[in-house]
C-alpha positions in Angstrom: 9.4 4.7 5.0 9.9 3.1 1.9 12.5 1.4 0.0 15.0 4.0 -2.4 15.3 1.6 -5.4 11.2 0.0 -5.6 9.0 2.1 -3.3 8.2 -0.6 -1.3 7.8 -0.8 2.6 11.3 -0.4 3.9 12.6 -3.3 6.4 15.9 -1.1 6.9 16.6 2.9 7.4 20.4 3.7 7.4 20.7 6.9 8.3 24.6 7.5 7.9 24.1 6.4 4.0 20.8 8.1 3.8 18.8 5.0 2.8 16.1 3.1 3.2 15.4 -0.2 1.2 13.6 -3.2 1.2 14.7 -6.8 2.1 15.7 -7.6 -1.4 17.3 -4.7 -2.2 19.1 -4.7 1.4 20.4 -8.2 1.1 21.3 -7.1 -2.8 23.5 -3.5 -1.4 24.7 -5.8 1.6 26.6 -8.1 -1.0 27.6 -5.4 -2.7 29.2 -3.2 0.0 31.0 -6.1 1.4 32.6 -7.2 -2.0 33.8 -3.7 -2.3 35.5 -4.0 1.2 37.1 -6.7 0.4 38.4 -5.8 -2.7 39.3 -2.6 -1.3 41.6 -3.7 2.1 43.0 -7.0 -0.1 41.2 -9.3 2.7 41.9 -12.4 0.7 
């Protein structure tokens, strides 16, 4: 499997989002997604 964003070897495949990324682009989306959620629900 390989990464969405680089084409690299994929350390992750997340089927419910249909995606598959690398470790440097996982960390990066992980970041992301959970600065969203915060923002989103008000958490602090």
């Amino acid at each position: 499997m390989r990464c969405r964003k680089c084409g690299q070897k994929a350390v992750i495949n997340m089927r419910h989002h249909k995606l598959a990324l690398c470790k440097e682009h996982y960390l990066e989306w992980f970041v992301a997604q959970t600065e969203r959620f915060i923002k989103k629900y008000r958490m602090f």
